[in-house]
DRENDO-1510 file (C-alpha; in Angstrom, 1 decimal, always signed):
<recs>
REC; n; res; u; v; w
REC; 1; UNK; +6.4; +11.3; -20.8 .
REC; 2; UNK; +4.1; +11.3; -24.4 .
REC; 3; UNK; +0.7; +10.2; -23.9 .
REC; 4; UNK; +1.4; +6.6; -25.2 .
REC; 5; UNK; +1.0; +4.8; -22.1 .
REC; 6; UNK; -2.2; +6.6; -21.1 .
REC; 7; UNK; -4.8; +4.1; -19.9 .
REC; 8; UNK; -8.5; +4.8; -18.7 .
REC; 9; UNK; -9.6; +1.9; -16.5 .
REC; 10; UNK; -13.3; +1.9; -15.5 .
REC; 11; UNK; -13.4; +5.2; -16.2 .
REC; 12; UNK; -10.1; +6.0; -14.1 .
REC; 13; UNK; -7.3; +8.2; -15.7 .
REC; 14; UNK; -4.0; +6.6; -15.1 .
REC; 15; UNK; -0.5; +7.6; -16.5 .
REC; 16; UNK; +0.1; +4.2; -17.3 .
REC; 17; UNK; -1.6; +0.5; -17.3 .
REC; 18; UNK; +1.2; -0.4; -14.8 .
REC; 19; UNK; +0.0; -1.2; -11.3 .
REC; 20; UNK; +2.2; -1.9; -8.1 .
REC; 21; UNK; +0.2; -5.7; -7.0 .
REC; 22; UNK; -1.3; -6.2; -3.6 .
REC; 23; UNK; +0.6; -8.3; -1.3 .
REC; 24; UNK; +3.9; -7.0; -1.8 .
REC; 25; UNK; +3.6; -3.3; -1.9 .
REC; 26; UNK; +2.5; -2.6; +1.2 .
REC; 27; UNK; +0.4; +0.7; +0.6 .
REC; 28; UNK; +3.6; +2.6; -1.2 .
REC; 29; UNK; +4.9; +4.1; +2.2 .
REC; 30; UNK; +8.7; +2.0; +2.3 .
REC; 31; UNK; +9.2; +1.8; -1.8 .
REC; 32; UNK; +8.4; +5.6; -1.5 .
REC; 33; UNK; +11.5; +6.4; +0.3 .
REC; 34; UNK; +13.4; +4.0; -2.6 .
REC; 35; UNK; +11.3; +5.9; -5.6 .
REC; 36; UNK; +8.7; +8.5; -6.6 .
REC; 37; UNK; +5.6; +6.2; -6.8 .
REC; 38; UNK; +3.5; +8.7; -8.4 .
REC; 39; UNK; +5.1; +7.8; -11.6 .
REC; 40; UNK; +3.0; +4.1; -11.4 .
REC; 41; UNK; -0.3; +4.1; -12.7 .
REC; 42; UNK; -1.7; +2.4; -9.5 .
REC; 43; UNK; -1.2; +1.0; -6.2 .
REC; 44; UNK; -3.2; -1.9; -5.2 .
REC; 45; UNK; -3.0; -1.8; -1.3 .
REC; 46; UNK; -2.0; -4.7; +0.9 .
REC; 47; UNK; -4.9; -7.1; +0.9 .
REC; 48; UNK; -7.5; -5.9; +4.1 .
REC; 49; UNK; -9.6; -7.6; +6.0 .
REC; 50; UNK; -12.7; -6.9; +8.4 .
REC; 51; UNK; -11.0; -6.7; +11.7 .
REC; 52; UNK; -7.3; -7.5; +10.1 .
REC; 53; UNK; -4.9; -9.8; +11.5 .
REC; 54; UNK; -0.9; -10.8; +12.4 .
REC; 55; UNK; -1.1; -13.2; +9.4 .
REC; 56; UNK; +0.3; -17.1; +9.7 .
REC; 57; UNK; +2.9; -18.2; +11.7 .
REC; 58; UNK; +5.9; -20.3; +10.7 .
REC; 59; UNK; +7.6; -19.6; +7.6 .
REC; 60; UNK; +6.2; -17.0; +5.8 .
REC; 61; UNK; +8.5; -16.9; +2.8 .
REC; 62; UNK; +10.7; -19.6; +0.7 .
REC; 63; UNK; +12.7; -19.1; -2.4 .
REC; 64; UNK; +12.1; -21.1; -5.2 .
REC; 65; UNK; +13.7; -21.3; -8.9 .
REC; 66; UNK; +12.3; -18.4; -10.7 .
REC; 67; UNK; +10.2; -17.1; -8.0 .
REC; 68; UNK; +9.2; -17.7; -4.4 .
REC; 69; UNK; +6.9; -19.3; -2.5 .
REC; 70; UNK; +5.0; -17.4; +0.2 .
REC; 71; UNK; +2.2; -18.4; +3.1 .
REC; 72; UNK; +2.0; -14.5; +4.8 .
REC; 73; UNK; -1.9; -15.5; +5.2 .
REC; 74; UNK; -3.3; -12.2; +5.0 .
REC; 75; UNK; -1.3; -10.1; +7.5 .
REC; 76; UNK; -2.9; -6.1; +7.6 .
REC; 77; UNK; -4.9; -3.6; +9.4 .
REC; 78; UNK; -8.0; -3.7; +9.4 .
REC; 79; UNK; -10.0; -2.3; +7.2 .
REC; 80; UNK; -10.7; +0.9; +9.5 .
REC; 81; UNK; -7.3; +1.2; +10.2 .
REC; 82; UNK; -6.8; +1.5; +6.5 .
REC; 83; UNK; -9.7; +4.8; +5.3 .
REC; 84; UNK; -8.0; +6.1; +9.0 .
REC; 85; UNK; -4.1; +5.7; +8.4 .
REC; 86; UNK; -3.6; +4.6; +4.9 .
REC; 87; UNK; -5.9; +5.8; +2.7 .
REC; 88; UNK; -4.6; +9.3; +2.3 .
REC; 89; UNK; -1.2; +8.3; +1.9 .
REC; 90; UNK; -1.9; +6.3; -1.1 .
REC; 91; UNK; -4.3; +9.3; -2.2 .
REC; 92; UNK; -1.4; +11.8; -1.9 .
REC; 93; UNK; +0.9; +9.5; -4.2 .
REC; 94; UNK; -0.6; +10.4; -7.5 .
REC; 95; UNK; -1.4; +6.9; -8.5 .
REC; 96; UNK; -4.6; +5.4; -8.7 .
REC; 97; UNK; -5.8; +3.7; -5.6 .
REC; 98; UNK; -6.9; +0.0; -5.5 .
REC; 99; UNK; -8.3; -1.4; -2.2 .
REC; 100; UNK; -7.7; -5.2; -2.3 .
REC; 101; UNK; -10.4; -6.9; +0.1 .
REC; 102; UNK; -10.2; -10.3; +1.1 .
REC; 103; UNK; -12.6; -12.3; +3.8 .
REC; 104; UNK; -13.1; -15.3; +5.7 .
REC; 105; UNK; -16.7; -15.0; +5.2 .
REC; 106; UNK; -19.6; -13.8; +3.2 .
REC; 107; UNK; -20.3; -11.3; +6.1 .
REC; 108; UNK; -16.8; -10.3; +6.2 .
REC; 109; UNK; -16.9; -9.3; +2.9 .
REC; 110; UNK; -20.1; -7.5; +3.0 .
REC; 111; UNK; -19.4; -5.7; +6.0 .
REC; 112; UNK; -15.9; -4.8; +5.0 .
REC; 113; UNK; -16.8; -3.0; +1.6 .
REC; 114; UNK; -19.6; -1.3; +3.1 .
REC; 115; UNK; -17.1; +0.1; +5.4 .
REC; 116; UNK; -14.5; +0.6; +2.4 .
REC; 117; UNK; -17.3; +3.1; +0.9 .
REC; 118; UNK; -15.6; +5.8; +3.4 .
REC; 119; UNK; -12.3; +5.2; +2.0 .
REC; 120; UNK; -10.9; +7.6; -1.3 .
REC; 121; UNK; -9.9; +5.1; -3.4 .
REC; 122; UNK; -10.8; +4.4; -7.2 .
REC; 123; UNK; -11.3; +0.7; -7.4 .
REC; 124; UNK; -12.1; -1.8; -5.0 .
REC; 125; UNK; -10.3; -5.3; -6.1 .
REC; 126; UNK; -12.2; -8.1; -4.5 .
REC; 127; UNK; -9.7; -10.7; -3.3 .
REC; 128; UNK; -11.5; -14.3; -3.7 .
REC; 129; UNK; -8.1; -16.2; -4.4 .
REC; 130; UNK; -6.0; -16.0; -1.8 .
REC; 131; UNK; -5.0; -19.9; -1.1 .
REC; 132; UNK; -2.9; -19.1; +2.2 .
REC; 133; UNK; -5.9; -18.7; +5.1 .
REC; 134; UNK; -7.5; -21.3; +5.9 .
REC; 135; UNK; -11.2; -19.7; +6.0 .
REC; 136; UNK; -12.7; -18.1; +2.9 .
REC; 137; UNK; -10.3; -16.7; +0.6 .
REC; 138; UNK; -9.6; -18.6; -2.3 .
REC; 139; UNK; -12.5; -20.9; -1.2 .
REC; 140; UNK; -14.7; -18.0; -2.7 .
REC; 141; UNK; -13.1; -18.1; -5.9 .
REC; 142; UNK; -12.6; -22.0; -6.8 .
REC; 143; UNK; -16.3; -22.6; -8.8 .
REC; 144; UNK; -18.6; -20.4; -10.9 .
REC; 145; UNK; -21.4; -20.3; -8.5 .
REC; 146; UNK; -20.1; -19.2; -5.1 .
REC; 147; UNK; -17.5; -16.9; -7.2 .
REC; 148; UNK; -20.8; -15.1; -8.8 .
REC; 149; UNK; -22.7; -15.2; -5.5 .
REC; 150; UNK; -19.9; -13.1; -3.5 .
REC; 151; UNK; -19.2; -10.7; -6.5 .
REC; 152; UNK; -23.2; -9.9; -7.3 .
REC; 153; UNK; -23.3; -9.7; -3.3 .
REC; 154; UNK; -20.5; -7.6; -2.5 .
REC; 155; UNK; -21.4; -5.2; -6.3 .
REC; 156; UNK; -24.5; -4.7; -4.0 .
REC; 157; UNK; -23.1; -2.8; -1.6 .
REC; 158; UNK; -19.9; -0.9; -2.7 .
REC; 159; UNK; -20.1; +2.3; -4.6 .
REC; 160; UNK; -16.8; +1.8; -6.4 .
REC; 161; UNK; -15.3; -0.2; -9.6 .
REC; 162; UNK; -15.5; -4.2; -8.5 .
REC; 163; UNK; -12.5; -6.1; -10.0 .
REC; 164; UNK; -12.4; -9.3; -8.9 .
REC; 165; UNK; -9.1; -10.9; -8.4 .
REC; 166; UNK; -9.1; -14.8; -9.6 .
REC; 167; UNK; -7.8; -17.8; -8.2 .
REC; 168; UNK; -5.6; -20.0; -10.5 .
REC; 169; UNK; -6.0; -23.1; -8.8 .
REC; 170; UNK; -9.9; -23.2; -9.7 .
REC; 171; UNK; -11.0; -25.8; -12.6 .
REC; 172; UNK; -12.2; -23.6; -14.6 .
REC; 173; UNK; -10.8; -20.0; -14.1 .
REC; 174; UNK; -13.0; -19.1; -17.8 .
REC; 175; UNK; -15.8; -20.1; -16.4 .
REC; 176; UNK; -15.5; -18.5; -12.6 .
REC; 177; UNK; -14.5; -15.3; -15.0 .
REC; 178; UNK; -17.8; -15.4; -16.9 .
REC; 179; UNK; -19.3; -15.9; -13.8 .
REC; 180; UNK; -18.3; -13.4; -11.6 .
REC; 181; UNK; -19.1; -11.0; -14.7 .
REC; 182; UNK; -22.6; -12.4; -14.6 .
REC; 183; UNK; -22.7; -11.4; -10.9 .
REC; 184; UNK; -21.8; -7.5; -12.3 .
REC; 185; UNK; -18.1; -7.2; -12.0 .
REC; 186; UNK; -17.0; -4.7; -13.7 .
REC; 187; UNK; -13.4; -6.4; -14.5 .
REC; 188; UNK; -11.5; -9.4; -13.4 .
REC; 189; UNK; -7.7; -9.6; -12.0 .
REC; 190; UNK; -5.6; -12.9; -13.1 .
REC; 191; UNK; -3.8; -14.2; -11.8 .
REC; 192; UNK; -3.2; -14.7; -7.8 .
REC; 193; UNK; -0.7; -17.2; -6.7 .
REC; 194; UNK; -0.2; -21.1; -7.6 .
REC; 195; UNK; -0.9; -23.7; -5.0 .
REC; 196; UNK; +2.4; -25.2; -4.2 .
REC; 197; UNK; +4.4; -27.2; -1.2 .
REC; 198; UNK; +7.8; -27.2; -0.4 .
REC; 199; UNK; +9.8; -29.8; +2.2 .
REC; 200; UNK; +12.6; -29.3; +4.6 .
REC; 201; UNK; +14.3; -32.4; +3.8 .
REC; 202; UNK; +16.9; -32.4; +7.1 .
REC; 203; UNK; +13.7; -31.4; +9.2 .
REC; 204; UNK; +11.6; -34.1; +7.7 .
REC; 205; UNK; +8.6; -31.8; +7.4 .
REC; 206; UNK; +6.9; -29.6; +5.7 .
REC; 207; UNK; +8.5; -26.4; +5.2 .
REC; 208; UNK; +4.9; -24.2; +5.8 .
REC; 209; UNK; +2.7; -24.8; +8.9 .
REC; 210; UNK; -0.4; -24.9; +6.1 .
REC; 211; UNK; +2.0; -27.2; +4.4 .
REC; 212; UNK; +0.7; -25.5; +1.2 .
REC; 213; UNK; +1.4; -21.9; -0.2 .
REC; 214; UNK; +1.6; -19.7; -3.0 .
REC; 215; UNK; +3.7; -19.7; -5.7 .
REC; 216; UNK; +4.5; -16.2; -7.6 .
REC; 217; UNK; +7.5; -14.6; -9.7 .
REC; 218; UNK; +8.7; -15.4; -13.2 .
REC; 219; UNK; +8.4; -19.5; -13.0 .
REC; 220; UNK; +4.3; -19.1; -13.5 .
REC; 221; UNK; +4.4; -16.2; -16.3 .
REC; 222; UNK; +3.8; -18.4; -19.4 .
REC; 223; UNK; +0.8; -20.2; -17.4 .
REC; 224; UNK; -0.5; -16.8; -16.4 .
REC; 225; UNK; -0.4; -15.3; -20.1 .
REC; 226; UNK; -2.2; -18.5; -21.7 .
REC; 227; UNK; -5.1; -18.2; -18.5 .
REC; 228; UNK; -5.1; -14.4; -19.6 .
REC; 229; UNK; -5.5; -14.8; -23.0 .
REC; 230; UNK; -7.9; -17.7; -22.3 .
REC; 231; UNK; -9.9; -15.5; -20.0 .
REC; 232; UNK; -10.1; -12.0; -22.5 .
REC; 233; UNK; -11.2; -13.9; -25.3 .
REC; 234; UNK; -14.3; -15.0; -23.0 .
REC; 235; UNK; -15.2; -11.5; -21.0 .
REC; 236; UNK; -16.3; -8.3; -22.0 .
REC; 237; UNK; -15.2; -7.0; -19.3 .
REC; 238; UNK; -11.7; -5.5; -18.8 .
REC; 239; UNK; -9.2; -7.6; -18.0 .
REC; 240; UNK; -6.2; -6.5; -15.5 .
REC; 241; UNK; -3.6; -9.5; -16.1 .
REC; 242; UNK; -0.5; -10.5; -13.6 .
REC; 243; UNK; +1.7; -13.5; -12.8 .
REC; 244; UNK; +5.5; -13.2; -13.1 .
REC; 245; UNK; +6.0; -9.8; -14.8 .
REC; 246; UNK; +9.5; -9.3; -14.5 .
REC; 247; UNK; +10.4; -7.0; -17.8 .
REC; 248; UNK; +8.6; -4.9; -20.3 .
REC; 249; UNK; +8.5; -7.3; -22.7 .
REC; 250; UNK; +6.6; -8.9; -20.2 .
REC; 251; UNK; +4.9; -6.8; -19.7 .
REC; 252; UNK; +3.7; -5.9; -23.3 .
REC; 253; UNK; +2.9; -9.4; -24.1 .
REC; 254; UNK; +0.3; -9.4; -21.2 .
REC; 255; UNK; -1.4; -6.6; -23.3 .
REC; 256; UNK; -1.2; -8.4; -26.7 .
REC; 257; UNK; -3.1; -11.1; -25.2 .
REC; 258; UNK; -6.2; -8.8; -24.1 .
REC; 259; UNK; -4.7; -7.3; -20.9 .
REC; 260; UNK; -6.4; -3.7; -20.2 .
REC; 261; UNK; -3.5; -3.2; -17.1 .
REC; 262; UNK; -1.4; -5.0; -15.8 .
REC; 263; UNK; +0.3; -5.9; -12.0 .
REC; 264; UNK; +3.9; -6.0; -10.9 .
REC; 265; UNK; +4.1; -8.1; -7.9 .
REC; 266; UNK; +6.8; -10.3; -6.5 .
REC; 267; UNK; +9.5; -9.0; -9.0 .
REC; 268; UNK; +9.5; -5.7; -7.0 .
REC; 269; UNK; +10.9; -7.5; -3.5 .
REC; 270; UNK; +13.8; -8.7; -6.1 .
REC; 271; UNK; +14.5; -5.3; -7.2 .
REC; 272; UNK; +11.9; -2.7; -6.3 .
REC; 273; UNK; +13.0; -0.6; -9.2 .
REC; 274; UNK; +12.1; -3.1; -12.0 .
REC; 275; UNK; +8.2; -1.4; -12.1 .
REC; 276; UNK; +9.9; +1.9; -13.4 .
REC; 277; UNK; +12.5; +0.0; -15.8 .
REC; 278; UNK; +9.2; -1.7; -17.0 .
REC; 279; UNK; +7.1; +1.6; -17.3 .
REC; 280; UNK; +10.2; +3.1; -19.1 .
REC; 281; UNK; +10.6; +0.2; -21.1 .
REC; 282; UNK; +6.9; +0.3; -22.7 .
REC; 283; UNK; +6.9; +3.8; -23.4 .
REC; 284; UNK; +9.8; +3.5; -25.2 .
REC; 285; UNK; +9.1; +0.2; -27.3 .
REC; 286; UNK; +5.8; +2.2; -28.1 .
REC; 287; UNK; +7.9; +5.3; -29.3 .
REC; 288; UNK; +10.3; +2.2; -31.5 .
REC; 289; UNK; +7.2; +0.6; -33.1 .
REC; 290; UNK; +5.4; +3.7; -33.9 .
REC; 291; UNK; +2.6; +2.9; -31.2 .
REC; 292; UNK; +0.6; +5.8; -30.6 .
REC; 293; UNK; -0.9; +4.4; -27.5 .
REC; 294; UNK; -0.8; +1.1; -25.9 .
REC; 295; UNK; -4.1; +0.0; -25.9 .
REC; 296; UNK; -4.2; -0.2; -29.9 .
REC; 297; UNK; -2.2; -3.6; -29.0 .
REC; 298; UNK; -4.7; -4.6; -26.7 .
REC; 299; UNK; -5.9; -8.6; -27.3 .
REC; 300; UNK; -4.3; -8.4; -31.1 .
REC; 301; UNK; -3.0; -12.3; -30.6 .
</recs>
């Protein structure tokens, strides 16, 4: 591989701007026995919380046209079970590491990204968008003020890079971006899954226990670009976009509308090759167009 997919984000070295998303990754462990993971620029770990948890009951997962619908409500470890079992793994895989926190509470979130500050990892991604628990999550993310309070809080006390990872379903998602920058983030992540329902129709009822969950996979690509775009023309701050990658091209159009990175996320439980055929893809419509690295197509639209 040339040096034309090269990407330094917050002052991380990466082989590439291509990262394995958090929620459907795990922490690399299963695709690495499908894959050598060290060729991805990053992995951002299943989302931790505090004292982790066994997630939601029910129905966890529903297909939808173009994507799925999911409601796994935050399933994981712990965070101490992570720097004790996981962290090293994801160390040893050559890709950058991304801890993805979430929290059901400011003191959650404190507490778990002091704890984090053990861990080897490169970037902490703060999860304030997260619409399937029913107790913090997305609730941190939905308007300016409470988005900057828990991002300025939480930039208090971690040692590492803060991206914060937005909700769609907020107003305003520009403005909760400017915001959280405000509150010293050093980049944003957009976006997390759509609010949706879905109804057994034999059953009579709703197909979720939460009755709502998210929506991800190629159906909400063209509504994640334009909030993308949208969102880059308003931060200085990097921004790391996501939201139905499926392809390269996909992938490259992300960039051209001010993406620094970008995430790979429900597409991978389709065909948990596809992040390789899109890193392979970019490189070589870079090496086509003349591109001498991708960030000189950073934002040009």
């Amino acid at each position: 591989m040339s040096d034309r997919l090269k990407t330094t984000l917050f002052g991380v070295e990466m082989k590439n701007p291509v990262i394995a998303a958090s929620g459907t990754f795990g922490f690399g462990r299963e695709y690495a026995e499908l894959f050598d993971i060290s060729r991805l620029g990053g992995i951002s770990g299943k989302g931790l919380t505090l004292h982790g948890g066994p997630g939601n009951q029910g129905i966890r997962v529903w297909e939808t046209p173009s994507g799925i619908m999911n409601s796994i409500g935050l399933e994981n470890p712990g965070v101490d079970a992570f720097v004790a079992t996981e962290c090293d793994y994801m160390r040893q895989s050559g890709a950058a590491v991304v801890a993805n926190l979430g929290g059901h509470s400011k003191e959650d979130y404190l507490e778990g990204a002091a704890r984090l500050n053990e861990a080897d990892v490169d970037i902490l991604e703060l999860n304030i968008s997260c619409p399937n628990v029913k107790a913090g999550g997305m609730a941190f993310g939905m308007i300016p003020e409470t988005a900057e309070e828990i991002t300025r809080a939480v930039k208090e006390v971690t040692r590492f890079p803060l991206l914060v990872k937005l909700s769609p379903n907020a107003s305003d998602i520009v403005g909760v971006a400017k915001a959280v920058e405000a509150g010293g983030a050093d980049g944003v992540s957009l976006v997390n899954t759509f609010l949706g329902m879905a109804i057994d129709i034999n059953k009579r009822k709703a197909v979720f226990n939460n009755v709502y969950a998210g929506v991800s996979g190629p159906a909400i690509r063209p509504i994640a670009l334009r909030m993308v775009h949208q969102v880059a023309k308003a931060v200085k701050i990097p921004v790391v976009g996501l939201g139905g990658i499926a392809t390269a091209e996909d992938a490259i159009s992300f960039i051209m509308a001010g993406a620094a990175a970008i995430q790979v996320g429900t597409m991978t439980l389709a065909s948990p090759k596809v992040i390789l055929d899109i890193i392979d893809g970019m490189e070589a419509w870079c090496e086509k167009e003349g591109i001498a690295n991708i960030q000189e197509i950073r934002g040009i639209i």
